[in-house]
N, C-alpha and C positions, 0 to 999 in steps of 0.2 A: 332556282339556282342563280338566276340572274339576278330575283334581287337580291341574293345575299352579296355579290360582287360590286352590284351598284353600291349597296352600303356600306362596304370596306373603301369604294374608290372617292364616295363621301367625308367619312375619316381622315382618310390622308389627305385629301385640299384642305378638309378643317385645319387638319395639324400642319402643314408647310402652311398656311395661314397665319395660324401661331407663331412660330416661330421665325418668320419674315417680320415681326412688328417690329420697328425699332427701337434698339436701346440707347439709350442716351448715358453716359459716363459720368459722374460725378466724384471727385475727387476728394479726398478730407485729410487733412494735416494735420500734425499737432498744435499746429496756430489757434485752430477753430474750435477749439476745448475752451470749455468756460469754465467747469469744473471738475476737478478729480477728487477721488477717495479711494482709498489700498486701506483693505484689512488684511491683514499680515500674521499668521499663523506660524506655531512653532519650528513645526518640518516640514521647510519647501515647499511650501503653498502660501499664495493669495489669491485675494478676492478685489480685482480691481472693476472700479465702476468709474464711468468717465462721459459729461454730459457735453456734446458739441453741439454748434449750429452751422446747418447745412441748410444749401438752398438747393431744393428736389425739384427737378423738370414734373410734369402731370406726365403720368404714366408708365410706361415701364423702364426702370433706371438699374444702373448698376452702380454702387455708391463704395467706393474705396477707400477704406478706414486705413489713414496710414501710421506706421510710428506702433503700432500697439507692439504688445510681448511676444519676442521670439520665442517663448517656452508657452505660448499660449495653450491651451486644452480647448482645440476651436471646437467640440462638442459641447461646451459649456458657455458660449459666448451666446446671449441675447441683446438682441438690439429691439430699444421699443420707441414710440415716440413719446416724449414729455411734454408740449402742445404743441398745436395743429394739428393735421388731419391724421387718423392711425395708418399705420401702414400694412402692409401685404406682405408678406416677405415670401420669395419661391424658392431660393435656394442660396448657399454661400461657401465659400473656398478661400481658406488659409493658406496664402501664398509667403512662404518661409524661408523658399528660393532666394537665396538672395546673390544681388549684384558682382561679380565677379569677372576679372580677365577669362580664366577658364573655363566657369559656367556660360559665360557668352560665346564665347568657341564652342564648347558643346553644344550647345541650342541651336548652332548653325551647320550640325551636319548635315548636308545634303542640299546646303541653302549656297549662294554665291559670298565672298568677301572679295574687297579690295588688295592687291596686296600691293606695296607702297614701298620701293625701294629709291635708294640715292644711283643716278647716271656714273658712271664707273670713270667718267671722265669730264665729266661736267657738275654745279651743282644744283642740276634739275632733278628733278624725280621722277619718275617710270611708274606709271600705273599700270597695273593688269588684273583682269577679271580671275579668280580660279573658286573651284567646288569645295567645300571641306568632306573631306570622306572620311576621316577618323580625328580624334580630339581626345583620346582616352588615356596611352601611354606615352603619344605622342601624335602630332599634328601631321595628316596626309593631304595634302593637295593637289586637285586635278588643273590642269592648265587645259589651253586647249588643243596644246601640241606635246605634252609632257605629265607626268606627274612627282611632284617632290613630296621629299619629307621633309619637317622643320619648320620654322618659318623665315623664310626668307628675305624678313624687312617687316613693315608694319602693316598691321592691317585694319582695315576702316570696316565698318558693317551699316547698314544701311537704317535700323535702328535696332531698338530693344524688344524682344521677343514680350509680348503680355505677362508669363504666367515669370517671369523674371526682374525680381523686384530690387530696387536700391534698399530697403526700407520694409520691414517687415508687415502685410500690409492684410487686413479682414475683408473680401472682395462679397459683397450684399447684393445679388440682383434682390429686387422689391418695385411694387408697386404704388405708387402715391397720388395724390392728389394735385399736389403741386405748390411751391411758395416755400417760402424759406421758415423753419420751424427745429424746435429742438430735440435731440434725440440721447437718449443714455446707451449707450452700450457696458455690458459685464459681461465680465468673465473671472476663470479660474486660469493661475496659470504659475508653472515652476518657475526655480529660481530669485524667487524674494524669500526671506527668513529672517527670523531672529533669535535672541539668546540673552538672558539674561546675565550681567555682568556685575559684579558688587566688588568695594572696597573697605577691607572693615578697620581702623587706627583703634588699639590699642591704647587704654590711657597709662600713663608712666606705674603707675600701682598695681595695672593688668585686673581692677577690677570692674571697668568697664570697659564700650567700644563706641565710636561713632561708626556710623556705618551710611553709605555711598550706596545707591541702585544704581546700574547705567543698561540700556538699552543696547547690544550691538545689530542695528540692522544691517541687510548683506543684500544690494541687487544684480544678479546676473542673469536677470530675464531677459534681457535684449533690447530695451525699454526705459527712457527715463521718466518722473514725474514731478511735474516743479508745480511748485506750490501748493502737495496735496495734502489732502486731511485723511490722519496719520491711525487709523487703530490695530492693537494689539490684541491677540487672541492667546489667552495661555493654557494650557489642556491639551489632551492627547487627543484628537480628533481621528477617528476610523475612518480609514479610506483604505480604497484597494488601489494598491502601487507596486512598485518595485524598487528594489533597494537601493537607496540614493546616497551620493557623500554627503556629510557634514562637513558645515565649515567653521571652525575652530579661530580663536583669535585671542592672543594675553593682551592685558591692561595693567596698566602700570598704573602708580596711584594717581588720586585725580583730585582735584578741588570738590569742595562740598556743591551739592547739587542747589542748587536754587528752588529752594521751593515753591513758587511759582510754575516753574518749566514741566513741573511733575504731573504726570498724565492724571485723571480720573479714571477711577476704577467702579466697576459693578459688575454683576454675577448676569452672566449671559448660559441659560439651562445649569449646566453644571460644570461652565467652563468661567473663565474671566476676561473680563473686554476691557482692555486698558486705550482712552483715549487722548488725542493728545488736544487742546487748544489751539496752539498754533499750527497753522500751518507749515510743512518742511518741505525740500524738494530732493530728489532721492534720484540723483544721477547711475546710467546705465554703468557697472564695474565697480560700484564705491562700496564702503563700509564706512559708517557713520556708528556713531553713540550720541545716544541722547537720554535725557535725564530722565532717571523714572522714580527714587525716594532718598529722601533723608531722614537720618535719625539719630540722634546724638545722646550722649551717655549714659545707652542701653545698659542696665547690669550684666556680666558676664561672672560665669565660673569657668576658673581652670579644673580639667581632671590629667591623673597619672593613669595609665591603665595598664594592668601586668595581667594579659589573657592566655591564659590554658588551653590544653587541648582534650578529646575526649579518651582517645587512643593511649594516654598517661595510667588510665585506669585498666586496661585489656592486658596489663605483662609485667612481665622485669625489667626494667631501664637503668637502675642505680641512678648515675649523672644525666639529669636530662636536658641543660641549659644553664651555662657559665656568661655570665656578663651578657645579661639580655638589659635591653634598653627597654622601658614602657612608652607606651606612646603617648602624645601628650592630646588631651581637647581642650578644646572651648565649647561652654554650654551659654545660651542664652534660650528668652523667649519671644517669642511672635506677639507683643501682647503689649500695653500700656502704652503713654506719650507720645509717641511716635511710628512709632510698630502699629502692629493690632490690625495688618491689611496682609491679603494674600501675598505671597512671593515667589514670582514665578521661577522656574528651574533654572539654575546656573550655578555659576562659578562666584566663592565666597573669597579673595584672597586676601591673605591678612598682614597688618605691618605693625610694628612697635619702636617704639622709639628709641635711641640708642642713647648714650650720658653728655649727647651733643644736641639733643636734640630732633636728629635727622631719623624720622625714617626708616626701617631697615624692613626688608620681607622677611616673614618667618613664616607662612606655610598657607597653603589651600586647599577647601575640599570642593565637591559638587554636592549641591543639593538640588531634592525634587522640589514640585508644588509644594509648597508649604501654606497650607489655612491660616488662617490666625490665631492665634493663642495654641498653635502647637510650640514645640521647644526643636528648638537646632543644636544639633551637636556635630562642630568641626573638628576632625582629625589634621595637626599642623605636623606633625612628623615624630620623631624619637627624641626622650629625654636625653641629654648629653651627660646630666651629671646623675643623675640617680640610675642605679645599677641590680640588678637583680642574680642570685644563686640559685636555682631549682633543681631539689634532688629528692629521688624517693628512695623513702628510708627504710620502708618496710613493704613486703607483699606476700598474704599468705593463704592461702584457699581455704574458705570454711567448708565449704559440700559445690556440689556441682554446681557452676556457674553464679558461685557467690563466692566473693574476695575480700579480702579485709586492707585496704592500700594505703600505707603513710607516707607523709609528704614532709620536707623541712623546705622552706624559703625565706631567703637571706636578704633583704632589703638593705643598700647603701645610698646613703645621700651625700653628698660631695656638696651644696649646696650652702650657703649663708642662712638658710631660713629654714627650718623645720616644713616637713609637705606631709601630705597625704598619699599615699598610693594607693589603690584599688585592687585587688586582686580578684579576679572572673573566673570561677572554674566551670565548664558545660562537664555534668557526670550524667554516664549512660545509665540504662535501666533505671530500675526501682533504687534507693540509695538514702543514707543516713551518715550525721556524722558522728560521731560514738568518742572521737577525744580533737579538742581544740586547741588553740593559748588564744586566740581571740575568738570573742563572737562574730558569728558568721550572719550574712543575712539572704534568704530566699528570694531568688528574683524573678523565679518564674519555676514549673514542674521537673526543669533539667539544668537549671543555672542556680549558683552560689556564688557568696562575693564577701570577700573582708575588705574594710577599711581600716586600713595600715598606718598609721603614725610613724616617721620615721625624724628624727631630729638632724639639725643642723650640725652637718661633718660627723654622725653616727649614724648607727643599724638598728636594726629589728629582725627579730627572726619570728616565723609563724609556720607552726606546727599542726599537723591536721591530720587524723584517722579518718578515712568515710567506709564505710562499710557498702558496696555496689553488689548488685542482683541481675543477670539479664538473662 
């Protein structure tokens, strides 16, 4: 029995041994960064890495990485050495706390302040000792003959509590060898993003586009980075989080990209890593753009598109749409001169030029990843001058759950130029058409489509039987 007591009373000399050793403090800035690098992912994440030199006392230190990201994920933060001696690391604490009037009041409940008033008849000042006993809804202080609320004049504190920082700051206890040596720290951490942004000019004939890439980077990490080296991640990367904002931002048109400025691109697994050349520096609260592609006199198609519904064929309607507008695209491809590289998700908006020359916006869509040599198709808004009638003209039951439904649609073009219009019908069930005025074409097991010819300041009308099953 005795020696089991002796060797617990063993233990604990060891361990107050332990932790009697001293530590020594070392401090780090963002002065003592030699180099930085942010990769920068689609939704609210980066991956910042950032190589300082510090000079490490031998033995047990605590090293105070200042300035890094307030939205830090300090479980994702490694700190290694890059030469000299390896280090040790025992434990570490993201201090987020940051510098405040109030926070400093509260840190001092229980503790003494100054309070610092002006002589009521003179202009000396009055010092006096008091307690802080509350800081929460409001300031209680003890005197040594009284207790007030409020604060009664100024008050001085004696200093700054440790775990209370100006500065958002990564606290390292670690063990070293000693001498001055380099060290990378990473991590993961919110609030940096980006978005792809594009401008696409229209040429006066509308049968082609130049087209703009622009980058909008956004940082509100807590954190700034000058001078770093810049990469782009574009891909939907899994992660477990919780529901975050987006941040949203228009562009207005912009000068052609410089080709030079434009990042390199390569396939990183099955995602794309867009890097940049130069160096940029990416102040805390900004939104910046920076160049990512050009590409000039891309072919474009315009479409009209007049889309149906399926619910047309389930009944009796008669009139089922006067003066419908079709909407208008633009089709291009991903592919050839200039194209022919992935394009990361964003915002396409588009401008055409008006008999002056200038400029004018006519419409934007969003698009996803797009590969290369897929094809894009922008929706800019509703035709103004071409006009649509849709009416069903006939509906009649042939046996249970089989209908025989005619359609007439009335095409106007108000237009100087003869167009095309497209018409999309999705029919349910099993389905045929059994009487036309134009041929029709199969677009897939439940889609049909005419191409419509419609001339300049005239009509067309298109007539259609289908016979549906379901």
């Amino acid at each position: 029995m005795q020696r089991g007591v002796w060797g617990i009373g063993v233990f604990l000399v060891a361990g107050i041994a332990q932790a009697a050793e001293p530590v020594r403090d070392v401090v780090s800035s963002a002065s003592d960064r030699e180099a930085v690098a942010v990769t920068v992912y689609n939704d609210d994440l980066a991956l910042v890495k950032e190589r300082r030199r510090v000079d490490l006392p031998a033995g047990l230190t605590r090293l105070s990485l200042r300035e890094v990201a307030a939205q830090m994920r300090p479980e994702t933060a490694l700190l290694r050495a890059v030469s000299g001696q390896a280090l040790s690391l025992v434990e570490q604490n993201f201090d987020f706390d940051l510098l405040t009037p109030q926070k400093l009041l509260e840190k001092y409940v229980g503790r003494e302040v100054t309070v610092i008033r002006p002589h009521p008849t003179s202009d000396a000042e009055r010092r006096e000792k008091a307690t802080v006993l509350a800081a929460g809804q409001g300031t209680v202080l003890r005197f040594n003959d009284r207790i007030e609320t409020g604060v009664p004049g100024r008050l001085a504190f004696d200093s700054v509590p440790a775990n209370l920082r100006d500065r958002p700051t990564l606290s390292i206890l670690l063990e070293a060898a000693g001498g001055k040596q380099a060290v990378e720290l990473s991590y993961l951490t919110s609030g940096l993003s980006w978005k792809a942004d594009y401008v696409a000019n229209l040429a006066t004939d509308g049968k082609s586009l130049d087209l703009n890439g622009w980058v909008t980077l956004s940082n509100r990490s807590g954190a700034g980075f000058d001078n770093a080296t810049l990469q782009l991640v574009a891909g939907t990367v899994n992660r477990v989080r919780q529901t975050e904002a987006r941040f949203l931002s228009q562009a207005a048109p912009a000068a052609a990209v410089a080709k030079s400025a434009a990042p390199q691109q390569e396939a990183l697994m099955d995602y794309h890593l867009y890097s940049f050349e130069r160096p940029t520096s990416i102040a805390d609260n900004q939104t910046k753009q920076l160049a990512l592609l050009s590409a000039s006199s891309v072919p474009v198609r315009r479409e009209y598109l007049l889309a149906g519904n399926e619910y047309y064929y389930r009944g009796r309607y008669g009139q089922i749409g006067q003066e419908i507008k079709p909407a208008v695209f633009v089709e291009f491809e991903n592919k050839g001169g200039q194209l022919g590289k992935p394009l990361p998700a964003g915002i396409i908006r588009v401008y055409a030029r008006d008999s002056k020359g200038a400029a004018q916006f006519v419409g934007e869509d969003r698009i996803g990843h797009t590969a290369k040599n897929e094809k894009l198709k922008l929706r800019l808004g509703e035709a103004f001058d071409i006009t649509a009638d849709r009416k069903q003209t006939n509906y009649r039951r042939i046996a249970d759950n089989n209908f025989e439904v005619s359609f007439r649609v009335e095409l106007r073009n108000a237009k100087d130029e003869a167009v095309t219009v497209k018409v999309q019908e999705p029919l349910p069930g099993e389905w045929e058409i059994v009487q036309e005025t134009h041929k029709h074409t199969k677009e897939s097991v439940s889609v049909l489509s005419w191409n419509i010819g419609v001339p300049a300041g005239g009509s067309t009308v298109l007539d259609y039987t289908a016979r549906v099953r379901w």
